[in-house]
C-alpha positions as a Markdown table, in Angstrom:
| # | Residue | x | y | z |
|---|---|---|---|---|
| 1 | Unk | 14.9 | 176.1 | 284.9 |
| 2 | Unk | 15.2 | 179.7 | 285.3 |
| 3 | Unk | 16.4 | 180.3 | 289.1 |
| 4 | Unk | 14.3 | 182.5 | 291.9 |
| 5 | Unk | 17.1 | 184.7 | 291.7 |
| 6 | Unk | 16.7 | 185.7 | 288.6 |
| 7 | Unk | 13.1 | 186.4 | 288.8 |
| 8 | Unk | 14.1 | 188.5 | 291.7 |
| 9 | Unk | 16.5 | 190.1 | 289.2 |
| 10 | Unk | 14.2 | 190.5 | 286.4 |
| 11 | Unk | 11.2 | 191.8 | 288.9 |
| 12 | Unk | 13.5 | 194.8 | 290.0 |
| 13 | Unk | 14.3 | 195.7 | 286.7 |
| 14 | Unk | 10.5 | 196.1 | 285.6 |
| 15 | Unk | 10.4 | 198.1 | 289.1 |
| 16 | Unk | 13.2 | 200.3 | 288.5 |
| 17 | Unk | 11.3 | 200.8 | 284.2 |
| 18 | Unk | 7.9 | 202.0 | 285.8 |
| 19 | Unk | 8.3 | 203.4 | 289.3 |
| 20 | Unk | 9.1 | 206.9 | 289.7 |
| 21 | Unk | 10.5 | 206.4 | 292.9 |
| 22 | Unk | 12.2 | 203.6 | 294.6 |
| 23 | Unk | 13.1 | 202.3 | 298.3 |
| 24 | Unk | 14.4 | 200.1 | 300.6 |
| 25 | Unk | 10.3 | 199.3 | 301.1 |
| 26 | Unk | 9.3 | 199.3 | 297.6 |
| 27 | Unk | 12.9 | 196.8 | 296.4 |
| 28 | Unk | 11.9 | 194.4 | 298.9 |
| 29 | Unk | 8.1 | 194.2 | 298.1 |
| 30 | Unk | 8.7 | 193.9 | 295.0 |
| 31 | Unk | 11.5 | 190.7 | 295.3 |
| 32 | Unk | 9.1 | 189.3 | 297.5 |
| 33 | Unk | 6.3 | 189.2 | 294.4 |
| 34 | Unk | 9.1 | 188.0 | 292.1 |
| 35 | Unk | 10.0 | 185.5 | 294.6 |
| 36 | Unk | 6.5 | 184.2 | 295.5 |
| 37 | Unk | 5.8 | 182.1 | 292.9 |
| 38 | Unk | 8.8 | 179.5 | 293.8 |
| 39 | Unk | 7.4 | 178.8 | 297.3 |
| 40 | Unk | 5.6 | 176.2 | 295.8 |
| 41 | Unk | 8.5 | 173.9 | 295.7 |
| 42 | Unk | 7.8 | 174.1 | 299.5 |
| 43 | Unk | 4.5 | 172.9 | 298.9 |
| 44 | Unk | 6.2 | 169.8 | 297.0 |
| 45 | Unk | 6.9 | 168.1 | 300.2 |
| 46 | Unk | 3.3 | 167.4 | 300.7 |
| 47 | Unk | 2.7 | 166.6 | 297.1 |
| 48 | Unk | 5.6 | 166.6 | 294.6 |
| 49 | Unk | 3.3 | 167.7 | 291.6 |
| 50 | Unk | 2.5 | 171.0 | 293.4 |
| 51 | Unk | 5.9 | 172.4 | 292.2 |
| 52 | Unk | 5.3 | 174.7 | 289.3 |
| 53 | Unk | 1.8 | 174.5 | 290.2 |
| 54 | Unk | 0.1 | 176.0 | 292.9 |
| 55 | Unk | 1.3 | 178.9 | 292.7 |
| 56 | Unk | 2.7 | 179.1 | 289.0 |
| 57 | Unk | -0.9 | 179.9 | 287.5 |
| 58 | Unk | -2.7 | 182.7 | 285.8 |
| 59 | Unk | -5.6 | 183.0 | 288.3 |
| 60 | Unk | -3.2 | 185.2 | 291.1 |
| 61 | Unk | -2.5 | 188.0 | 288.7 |
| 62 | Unk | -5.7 | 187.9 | 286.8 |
| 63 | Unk | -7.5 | 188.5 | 290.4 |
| 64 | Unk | -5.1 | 191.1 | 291.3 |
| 65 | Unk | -4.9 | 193.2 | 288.1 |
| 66 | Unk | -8.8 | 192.5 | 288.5 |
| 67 | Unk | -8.9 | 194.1 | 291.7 |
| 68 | Unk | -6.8 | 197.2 | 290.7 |
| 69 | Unk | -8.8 | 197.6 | 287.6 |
| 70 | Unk | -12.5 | 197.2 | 289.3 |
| 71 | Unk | -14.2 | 200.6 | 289.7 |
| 72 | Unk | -16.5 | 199.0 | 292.1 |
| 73 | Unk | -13.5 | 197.6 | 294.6 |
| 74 | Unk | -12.2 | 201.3 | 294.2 |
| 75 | Unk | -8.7 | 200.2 | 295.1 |
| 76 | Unk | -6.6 | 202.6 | 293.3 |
| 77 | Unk | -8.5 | 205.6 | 294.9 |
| 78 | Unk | -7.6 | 204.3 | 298.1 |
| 79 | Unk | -3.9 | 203.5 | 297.2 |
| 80 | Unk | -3.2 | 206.7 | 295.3 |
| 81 | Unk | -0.8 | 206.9 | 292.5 |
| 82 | Unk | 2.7 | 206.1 | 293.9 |
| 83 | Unk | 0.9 | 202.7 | 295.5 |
| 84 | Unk | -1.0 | 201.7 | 293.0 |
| 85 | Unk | 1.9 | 201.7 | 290.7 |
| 86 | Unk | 3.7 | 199.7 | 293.1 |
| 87 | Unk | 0.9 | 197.3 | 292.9 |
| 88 | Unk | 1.3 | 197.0 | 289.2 |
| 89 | Unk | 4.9 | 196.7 | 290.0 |
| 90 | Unk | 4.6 | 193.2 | 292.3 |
| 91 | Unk | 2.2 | 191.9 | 289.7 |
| 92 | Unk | 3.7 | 192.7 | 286.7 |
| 93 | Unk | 7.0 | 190.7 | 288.4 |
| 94 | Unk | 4.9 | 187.8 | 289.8 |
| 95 | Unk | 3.8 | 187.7 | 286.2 |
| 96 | Unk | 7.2 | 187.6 | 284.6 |
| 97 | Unk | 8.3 | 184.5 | 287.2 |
| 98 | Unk | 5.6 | 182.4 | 285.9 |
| 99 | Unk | 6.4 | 183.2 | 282.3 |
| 100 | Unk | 10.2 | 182.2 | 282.8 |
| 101 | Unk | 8.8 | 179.1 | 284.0 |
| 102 | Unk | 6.4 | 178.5 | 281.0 |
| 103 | Unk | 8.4 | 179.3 | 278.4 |
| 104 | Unk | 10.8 | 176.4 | 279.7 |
| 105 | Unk | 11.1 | 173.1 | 278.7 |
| 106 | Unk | 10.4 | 172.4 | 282.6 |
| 107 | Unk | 7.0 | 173.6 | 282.4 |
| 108 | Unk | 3.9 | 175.6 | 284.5 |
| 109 | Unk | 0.7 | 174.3 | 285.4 |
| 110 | Unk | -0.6 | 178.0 | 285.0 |
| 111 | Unk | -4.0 | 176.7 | 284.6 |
| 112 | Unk | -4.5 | 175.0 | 288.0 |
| 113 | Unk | -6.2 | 173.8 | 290.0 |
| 114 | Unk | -8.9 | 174.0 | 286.9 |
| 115 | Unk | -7.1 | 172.2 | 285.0 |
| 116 | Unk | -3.9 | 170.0 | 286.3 |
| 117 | Unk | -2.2 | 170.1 | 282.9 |
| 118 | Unk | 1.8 | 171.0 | 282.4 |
| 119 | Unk | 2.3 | 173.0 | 279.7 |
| 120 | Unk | 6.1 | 174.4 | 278.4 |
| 121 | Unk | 6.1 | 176.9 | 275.4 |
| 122 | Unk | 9.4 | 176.3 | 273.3 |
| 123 | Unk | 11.0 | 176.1 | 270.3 |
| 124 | Unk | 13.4 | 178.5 | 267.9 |
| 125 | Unk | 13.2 | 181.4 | 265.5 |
| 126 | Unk | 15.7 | 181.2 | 262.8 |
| 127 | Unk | 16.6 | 181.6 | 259.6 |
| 128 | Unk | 18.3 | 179.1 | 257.3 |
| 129 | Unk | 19.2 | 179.5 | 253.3 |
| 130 | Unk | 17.6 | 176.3 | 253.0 |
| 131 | Unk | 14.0 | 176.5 | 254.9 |
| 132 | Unk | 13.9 | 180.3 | 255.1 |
| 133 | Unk | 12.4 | 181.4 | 258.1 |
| 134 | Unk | 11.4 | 178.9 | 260.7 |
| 135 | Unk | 9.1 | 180.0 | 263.6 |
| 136 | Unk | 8.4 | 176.9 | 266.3 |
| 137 | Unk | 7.0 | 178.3 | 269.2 |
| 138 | Unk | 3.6 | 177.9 | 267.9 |
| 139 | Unk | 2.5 | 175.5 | 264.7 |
| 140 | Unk | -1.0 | 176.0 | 262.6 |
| 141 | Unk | -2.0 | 173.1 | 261.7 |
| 142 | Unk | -5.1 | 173.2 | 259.0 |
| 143 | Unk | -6.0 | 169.3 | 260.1 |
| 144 | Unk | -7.1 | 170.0 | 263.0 |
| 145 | Unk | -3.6 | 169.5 | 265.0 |
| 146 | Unk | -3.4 | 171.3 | 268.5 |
| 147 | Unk | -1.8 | 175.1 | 268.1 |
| 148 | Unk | 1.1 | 174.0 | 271.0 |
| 149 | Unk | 1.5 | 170.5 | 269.7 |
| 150 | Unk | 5.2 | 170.8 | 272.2 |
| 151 | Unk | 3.1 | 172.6 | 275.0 |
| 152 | Unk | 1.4 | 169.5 | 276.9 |
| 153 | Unk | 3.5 | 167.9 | 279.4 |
| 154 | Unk | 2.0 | 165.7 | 282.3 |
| 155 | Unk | -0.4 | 166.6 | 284.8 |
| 156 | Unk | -0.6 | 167.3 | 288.7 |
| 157 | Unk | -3.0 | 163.9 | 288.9 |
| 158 | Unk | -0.9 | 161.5 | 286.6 |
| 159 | Unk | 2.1 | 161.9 | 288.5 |
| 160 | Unk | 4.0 | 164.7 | 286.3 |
| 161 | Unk | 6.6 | 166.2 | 288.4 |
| 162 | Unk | 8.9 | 169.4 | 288.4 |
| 163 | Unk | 12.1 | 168.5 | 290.6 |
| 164 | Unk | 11.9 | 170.4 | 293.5 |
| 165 | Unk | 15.0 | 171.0 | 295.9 |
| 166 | Unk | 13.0 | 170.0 | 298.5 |
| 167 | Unk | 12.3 | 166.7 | 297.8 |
| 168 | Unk | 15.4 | 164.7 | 297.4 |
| 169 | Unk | 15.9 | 160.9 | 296.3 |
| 170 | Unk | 18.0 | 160.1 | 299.9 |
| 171 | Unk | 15.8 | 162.1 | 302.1 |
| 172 | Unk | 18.9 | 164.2 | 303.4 |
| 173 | Unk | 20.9 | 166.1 | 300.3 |
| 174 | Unk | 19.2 | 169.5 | 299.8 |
| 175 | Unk | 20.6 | 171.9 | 296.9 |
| 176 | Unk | 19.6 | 175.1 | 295.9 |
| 177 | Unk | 20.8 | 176.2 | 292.9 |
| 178 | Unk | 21.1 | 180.0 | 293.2 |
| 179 | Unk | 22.9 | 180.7 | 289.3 |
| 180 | Unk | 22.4 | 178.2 | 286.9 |
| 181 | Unk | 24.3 | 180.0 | 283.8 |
| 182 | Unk | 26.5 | 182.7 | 283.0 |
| 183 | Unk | 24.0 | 185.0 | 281.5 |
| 184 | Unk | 22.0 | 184.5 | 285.0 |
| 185 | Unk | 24.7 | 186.3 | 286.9 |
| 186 | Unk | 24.7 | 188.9 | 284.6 |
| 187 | Unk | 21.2 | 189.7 | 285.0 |
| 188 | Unk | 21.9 | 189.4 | 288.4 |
| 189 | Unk | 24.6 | 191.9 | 288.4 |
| 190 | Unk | 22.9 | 194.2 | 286.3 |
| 191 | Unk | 19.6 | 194.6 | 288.3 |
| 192 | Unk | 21.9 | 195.0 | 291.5 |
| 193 | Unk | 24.1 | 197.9 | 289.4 |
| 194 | Unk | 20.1 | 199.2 | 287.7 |
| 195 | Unk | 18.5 | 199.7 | 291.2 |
| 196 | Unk | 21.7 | 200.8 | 293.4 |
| 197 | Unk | 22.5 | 203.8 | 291.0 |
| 198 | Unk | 18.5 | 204.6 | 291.4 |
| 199 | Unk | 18.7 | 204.5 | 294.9 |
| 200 | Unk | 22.4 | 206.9 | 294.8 |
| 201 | Unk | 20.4 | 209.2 | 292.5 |
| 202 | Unk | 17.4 | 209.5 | 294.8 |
| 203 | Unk | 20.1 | 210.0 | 297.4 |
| 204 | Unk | 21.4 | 213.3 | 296.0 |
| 205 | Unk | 18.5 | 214.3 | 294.6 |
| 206 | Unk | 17.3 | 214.3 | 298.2 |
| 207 | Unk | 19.8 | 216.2 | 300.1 |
């Protein structure tokens, strides 16, 4: 499973693409969106399949982007520009955690609490001399197969659950796993190098 800190990583990159301007204010905001979707492994100490759940759905963002979007709410002409871009920001990067989390073999109920269902979008695109090009992630079947036949996991109700660090088997040993893989420092690294030259740049631009 892709860590929190690579969310955070991957959130300030998408920052640093679409903002004009960033900040102390605006880098922090936007980790915390990154970040949010992972507090649900707190959650998992009251109920273990709440992990990857609660707050690892669709709904958030939709209501959010919803809210930017309504003429009626008028929430962009009270922001202004420079905020409401910032907005976009925090959801677009609340958006990618989830995503790293679906397209996982660990899984996202990103339809709860509608529906309680795990799903985890996987598989390979490759090219062999043999079978030509094979494309996995999603399968037509004409027979009336499902479209994710991998997708379906386990559900919130039937006892499906997403390891949290929280919830340990001897009720004492708690571990966080900050990297997990090579290429997850280097995203790490690179968002840190992406955003501190930004900030430098604004610096001198500024004086």
């Amino acid at each position: 499973m892709v860590t929190t800190l690579v969310a955070v990583a991957t959130g300030l990159l998408v920052a640093a693409a679409v903002l004009d301007r960033l900040s102390v204010r605006v880098v922090a905001l936007v980790a915390v969106a990154a970040a949010l979707p992972d507090v649900d492994a707190v959650l998992a100490v009251l109920h273990p399949g709440l992990h990857n759940a609660a707050l690892h759905n669709v709904w958030l963002p939709l209501i959010a982007g919803g809210l930017l979007t309504s003429r009626r709410v008028g929430l962009c002409e009270r922001l202004g520009g420079d905020e409401t871009r910032l907005a976009w920001a925090m959801v677009l990067a609340y958006t990618v955690a989830v995503a790293f989390d679906l397209f996982n073999v660990e899984s996202a109920a990103v339809l709860w609490p509608l529906h309680d269902r795990f799903f985890a979008v996987y598989g390979q695109l490759a090219y062999s001399t043999t079978e030509g090009l094979r494309f996995t992630f999603f399968e037509l079947q004409f027979g009336g197969g499902e479209l994710l036949p991998k997708a379906g996991r386990g559900t919130v109700a039937g006892g499906y659950v997403v390891p949290s660090p929280f919830v340990t088997g001897d009720g004492r040993t708690m571990r966080a796993v900050l990297v997990n893989a090579g290429w997850e420092l280097l995203v790490a690294l690179v968002a840190v190098a992406v955003v501190g030259l930004r900030l430098v740049d604004q610096t001198r631009d500024e004086s």
